[in-house]
C-alpha positions as CSV (number, residue, x, y, z in Angstrom):
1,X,18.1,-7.0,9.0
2,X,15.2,-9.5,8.8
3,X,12.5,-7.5,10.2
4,X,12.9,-5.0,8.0
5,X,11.8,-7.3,5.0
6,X,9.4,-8.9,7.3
7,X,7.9,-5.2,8.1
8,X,7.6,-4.7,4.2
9,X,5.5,-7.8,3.8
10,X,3.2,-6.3,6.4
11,X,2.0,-3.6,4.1
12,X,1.1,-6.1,1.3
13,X,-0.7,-8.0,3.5
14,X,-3.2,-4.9,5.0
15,X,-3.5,-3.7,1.4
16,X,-4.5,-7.4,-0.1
17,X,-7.0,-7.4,3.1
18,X,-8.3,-4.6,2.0
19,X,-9.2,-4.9,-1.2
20,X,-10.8,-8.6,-0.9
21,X,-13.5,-7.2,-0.6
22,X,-13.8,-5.5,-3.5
23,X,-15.8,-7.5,-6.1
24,X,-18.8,-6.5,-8.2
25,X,-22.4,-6.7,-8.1
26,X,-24.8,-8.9,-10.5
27,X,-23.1,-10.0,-13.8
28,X,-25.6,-8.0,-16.3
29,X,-25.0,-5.4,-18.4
30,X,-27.9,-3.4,-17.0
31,X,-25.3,-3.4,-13.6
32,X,-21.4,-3.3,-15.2
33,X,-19.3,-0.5,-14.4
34,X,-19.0,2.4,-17.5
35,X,-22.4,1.7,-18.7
36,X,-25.3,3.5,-17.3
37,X,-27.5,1.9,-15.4
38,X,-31.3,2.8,-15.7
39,X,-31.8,4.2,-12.4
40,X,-28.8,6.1,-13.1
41,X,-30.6,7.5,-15.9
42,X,-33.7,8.4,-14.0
43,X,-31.6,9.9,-11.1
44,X,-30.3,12.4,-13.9
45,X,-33.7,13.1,-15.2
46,X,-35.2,13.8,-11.9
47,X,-32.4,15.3,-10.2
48,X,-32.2,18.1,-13.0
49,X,-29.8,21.1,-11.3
50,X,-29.1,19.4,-7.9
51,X,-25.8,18.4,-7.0
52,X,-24.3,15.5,-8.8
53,X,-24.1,12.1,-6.9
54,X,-20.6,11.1,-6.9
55,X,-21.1,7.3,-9.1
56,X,-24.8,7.9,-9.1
57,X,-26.5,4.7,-9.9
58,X,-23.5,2.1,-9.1
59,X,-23.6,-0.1,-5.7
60,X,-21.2,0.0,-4.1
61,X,-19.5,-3.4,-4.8
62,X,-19.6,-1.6,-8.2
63,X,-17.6,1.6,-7.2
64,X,-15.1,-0.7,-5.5
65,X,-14.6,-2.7,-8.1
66,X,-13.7,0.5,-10.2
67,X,-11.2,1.9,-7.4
68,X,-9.5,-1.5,-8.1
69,X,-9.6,-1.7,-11.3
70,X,-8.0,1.9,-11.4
71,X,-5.1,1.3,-8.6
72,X,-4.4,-1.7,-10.0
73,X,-3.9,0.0,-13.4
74,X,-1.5,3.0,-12.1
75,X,2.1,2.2,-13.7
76,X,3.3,3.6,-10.3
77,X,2.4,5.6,-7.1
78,X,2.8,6.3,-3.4
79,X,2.4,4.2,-0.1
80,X,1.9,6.1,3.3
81,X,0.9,5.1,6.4
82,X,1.4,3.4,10.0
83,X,0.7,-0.4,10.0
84,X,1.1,-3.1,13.0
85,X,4.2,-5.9,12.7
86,X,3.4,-8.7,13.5
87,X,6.3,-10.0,14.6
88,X,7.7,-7.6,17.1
89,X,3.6,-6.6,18.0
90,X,4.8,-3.0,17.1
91,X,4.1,0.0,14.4
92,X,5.5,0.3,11.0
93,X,5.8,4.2,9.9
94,X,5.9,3.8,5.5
95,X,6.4,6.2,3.0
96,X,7.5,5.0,0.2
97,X,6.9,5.6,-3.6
98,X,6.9,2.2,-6.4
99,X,6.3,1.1,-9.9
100,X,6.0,-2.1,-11.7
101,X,9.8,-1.3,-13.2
102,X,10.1,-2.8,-9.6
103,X,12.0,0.4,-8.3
104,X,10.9,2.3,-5.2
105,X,12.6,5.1,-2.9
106,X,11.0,6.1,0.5
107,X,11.5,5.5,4.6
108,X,10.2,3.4,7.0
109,X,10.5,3.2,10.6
110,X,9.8,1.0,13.1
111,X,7.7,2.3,16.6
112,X,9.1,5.8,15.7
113,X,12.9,4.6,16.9
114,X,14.4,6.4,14.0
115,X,14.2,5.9,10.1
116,X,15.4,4.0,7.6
117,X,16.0,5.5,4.0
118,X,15.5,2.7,1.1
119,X,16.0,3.0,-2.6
120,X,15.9,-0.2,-5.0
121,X,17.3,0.3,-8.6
122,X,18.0,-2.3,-11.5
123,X,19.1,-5.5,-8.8
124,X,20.7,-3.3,-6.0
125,X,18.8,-2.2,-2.8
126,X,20.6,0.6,-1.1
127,X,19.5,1.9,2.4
128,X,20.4,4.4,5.1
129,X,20.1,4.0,8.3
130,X,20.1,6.7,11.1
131,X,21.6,5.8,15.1
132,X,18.5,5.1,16.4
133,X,17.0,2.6,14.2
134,X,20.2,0.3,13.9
135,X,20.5,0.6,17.9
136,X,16.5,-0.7,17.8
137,X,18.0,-3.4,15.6
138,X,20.3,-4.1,17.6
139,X,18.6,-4.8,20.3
140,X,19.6,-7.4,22.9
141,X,22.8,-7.9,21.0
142,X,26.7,-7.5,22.4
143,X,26.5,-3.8,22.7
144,X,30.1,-3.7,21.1
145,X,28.7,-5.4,18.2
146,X,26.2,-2.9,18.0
147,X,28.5,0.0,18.5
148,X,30.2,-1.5,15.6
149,X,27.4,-1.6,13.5
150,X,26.2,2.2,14.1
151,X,29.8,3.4,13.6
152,X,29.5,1.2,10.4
153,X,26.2,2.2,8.9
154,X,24.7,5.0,10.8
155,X,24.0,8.1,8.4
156,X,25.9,6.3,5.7
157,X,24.2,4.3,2.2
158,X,24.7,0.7,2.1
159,X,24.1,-1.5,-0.7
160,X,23.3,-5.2,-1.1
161,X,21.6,-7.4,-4.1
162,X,18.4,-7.5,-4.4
163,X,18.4,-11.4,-5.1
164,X,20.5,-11.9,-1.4
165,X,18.3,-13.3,1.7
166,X,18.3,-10.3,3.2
167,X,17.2,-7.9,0.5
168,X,14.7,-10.8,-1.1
169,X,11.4,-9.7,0.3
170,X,12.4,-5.9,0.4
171,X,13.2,-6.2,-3.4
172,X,9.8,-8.1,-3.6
173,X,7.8,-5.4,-2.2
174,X,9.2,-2.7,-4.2
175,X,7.4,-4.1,-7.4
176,X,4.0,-2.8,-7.5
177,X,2.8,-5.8,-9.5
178,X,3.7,-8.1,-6.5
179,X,2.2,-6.0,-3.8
180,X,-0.9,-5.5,-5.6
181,X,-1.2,-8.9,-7.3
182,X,-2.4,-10.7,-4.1
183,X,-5.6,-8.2,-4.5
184,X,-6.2,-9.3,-7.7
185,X,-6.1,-12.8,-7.5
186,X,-8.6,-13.1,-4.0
187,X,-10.6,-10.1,-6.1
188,X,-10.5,-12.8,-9.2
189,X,-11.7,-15.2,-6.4
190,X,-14.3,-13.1,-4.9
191,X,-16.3,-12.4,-8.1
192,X,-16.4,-15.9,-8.9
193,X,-18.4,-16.5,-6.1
194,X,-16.5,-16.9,-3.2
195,X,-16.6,-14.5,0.2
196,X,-18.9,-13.2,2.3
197,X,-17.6,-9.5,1.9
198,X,-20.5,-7.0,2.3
199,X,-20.3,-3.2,0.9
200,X,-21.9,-0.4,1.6
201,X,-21.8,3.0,0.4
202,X,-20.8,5.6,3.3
203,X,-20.2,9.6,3.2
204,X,-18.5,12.1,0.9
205,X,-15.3,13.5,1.9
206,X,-12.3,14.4,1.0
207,X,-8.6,13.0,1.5
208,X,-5.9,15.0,1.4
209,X,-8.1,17.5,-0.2
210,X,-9.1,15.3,-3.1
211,X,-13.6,15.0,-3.1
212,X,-13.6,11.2,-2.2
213,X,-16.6,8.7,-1.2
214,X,-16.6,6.3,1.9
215,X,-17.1,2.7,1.3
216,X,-17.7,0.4,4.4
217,X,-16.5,-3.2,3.9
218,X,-16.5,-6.2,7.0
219,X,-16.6,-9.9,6.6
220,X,-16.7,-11.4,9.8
221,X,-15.2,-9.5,12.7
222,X,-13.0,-7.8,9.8
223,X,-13.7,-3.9,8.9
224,X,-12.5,-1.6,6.7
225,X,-13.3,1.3,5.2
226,X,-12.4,2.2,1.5
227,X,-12.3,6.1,0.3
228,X,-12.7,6.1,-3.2
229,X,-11.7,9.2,-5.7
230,X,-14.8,11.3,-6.9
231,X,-12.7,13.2,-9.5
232,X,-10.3,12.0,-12.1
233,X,-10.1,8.4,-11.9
234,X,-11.5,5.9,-8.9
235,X,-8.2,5.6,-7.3
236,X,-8.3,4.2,-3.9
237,X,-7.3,7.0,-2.0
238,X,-6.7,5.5,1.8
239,X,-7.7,2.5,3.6
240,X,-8.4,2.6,7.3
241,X,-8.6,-1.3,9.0
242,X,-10.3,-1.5,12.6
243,X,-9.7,-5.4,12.2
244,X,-8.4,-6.9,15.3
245,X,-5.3,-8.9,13.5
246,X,-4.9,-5.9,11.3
247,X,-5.2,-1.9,12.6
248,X,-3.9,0.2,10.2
249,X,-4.8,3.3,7.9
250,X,-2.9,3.8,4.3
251,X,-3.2,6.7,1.8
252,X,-2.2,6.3,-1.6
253,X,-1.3,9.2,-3.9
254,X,1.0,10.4,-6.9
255,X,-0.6,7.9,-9.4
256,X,1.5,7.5,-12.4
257,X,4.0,10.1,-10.9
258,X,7.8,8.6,-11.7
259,X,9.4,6.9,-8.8
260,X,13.0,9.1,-7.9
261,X,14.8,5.8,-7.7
262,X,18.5,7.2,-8.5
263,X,21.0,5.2,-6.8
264,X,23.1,7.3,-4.6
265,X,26.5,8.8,-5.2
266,X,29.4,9.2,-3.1
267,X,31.0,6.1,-0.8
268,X,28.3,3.2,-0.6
269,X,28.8,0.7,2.2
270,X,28.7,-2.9,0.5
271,X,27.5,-5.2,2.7
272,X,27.5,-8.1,0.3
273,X,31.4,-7.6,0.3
274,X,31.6,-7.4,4.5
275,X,29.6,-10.4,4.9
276,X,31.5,-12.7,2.4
C-alpha cells in the first residue's frame, strides 16, 4: 500500500510548486493588497461606465498574493485533478475533499486502473478498494497472493490507524494545514526576498463557470498558470503546470463547504488486526 501514500504526497508537492510563486510586489502602502492604489483610483475615474477590471490597479504578484492569502484561509475545500507519480512515472486521478480538523473523504486512482475510495476520521483511515486497483497493486506479485488480497478487500471498507506506516503520509495529507503549509512557508520565503518567480497578469475566464483571471507564473524552465476568482473571494480556482518534472492541472472548489467524513458502517476489514 506504499504508493498510495507516496501518490498523496504528489499532490502537495504540485500545489506547493505552484504557489511559490506567489509573493507580493513593492512593500508600500501605496502597493498592499485591500487598499487602493492611485492608479486604481484614476482607472475608476476615467473608466466611468465601462466594464469593471477584475483587481483593477493590483500587479499581479499582488492578486496572487490575495488568492493565497484566501486559499490558505478556507477552513476546508476540494482537490481535483490528474497529477504525474513520480515513482511509478504514471498519473494520479484525485478527488478528494479536506479540512484542517485533518478529516477528508474522496477517490483516487492510479493510470485509470480502477479507484480507490478514502475517508480519514478522528485517527482511523478507512479505504475501499475496487478489483482493478488492488490487481494494479499487485502487480508482479504471487498471483495467489493477489487473488487473496482482491477476495479480501475488493469492494469492501478496510480500516487502519492513521499513526501506522502505511496510513502515515495518507493521514498527513488529509490535513489541509499540512498540504498547504509548504506554500506558505517558500511564500514566507519568497517575499523576503528570495526567488526569481515572475508574474504576469493573463486573460479573463471562467472555471467551472465561476468569472476567474489568468495569472502566468515560470521561474526557470518551470510554468504555471494560476486562475484566480473574480467574484467572492480570490480563491485559487485551478492550477495547470507545463513544468517538465511536474505536468499537472488541479481545480479547487467547495471553499468552507463541510467535509462528509462519516466513517462507514457495516463490516469494516481491519487491517491493523490481519497484519499483527
Amino acid at each position: 500500500m506504499r504508493r498510495i501514500a507516496l501518490t498523496a504526497l504528489c499532490l502537495a508537492a504540485v500545489t506547493t510548486a505552484g504557489l511559490t510563486g506567489c509573493q507580493p510586489g513593492p512593500d508600500n502602502a501605496e502597493n498592499k493588497p485591500g487598499k487602493p492604489s492611485q492608479s486604481s483610483q484614476n482607472s475608476r475615474s476615467s473608466a466611468a461606465g465601462a466594464p469593471k477590471e477584475p483587481f483593477a490597479g493590483l500587479s499581479a504578484e499582488e492578486i496572487a498574493d490575495k488568492a493565497l492569502t484566501a486559499t490558505l484561509g478556507a477552513a476546508s475545500l476540494r482537490v481535483k485533478g490528474d497529477l504525474p507519480d513520480d515513482e511509478t512515472k504514471g498519473t494520479v486521478q484525485i478527488d478528494m475533499a479536506l479540512n484542517k480538523k485533518n478529516e477528508c473523504a474522496g477517490t483516487m486512482g492510479m493510470d485509470g486502473e480502477g479507484k480507490a475510495d478514502m475517508i480519514k476520521t478522528g485517527d482511523t483511515v478507512y479505504m475501499k478498494y475496487d478489483e482493478a486497483f488492488l490487481r494494479a497493486e499487485g502487480e508482479g506479485e504471487d498471483e495467489a497472493e493477489a487473488d487473496a488480497m482482491v477476495a479480501l478487500m475488493a469492494g469492501k471498507w478496510t480500516k487502519m490507524s492513521a499513526k501506522g506506516a502505511d496510513a502515515e503520509d495518507i493521514a498527513d495529507f488529509c490535513d489541509l494545514d499540512t498540504v498547504l503549509g509548504g506554500a506558505e512557508d517558500l511564500y514566507s520565503d519568497a517575499s523576503s526576498g528570495g526567488g526569481a518567480v515572475k508574474v504576469t497578469r493573463g486573460r479573463t475566464t471562467a472555471v467551472d463557470g465561476v468569472p476567474a483571471l489568468a495569472l502566468k507564473a515560470k521561474e526557470g524552465k518551470d510554468r504555471y498558470t494560476l486562475y484566480v476568482a473574480t467574484e467572492g473571494k480570490p480563491y485559487l480556482l485551478r492550477l495547470d503546470s507545463t513544468s517538465p518534472d511536474d505536468l499537472g492541472t488541479l481545480t479547487f472548489s467547495d471553499f468552507d463547504v463541510p467535509v462528509p467524513a462519516q466513517a462507514p458502517t457495516g463490516d469494516v476489514v481491519d487491517l491493523d488486526a490481519l497484519g499483527g
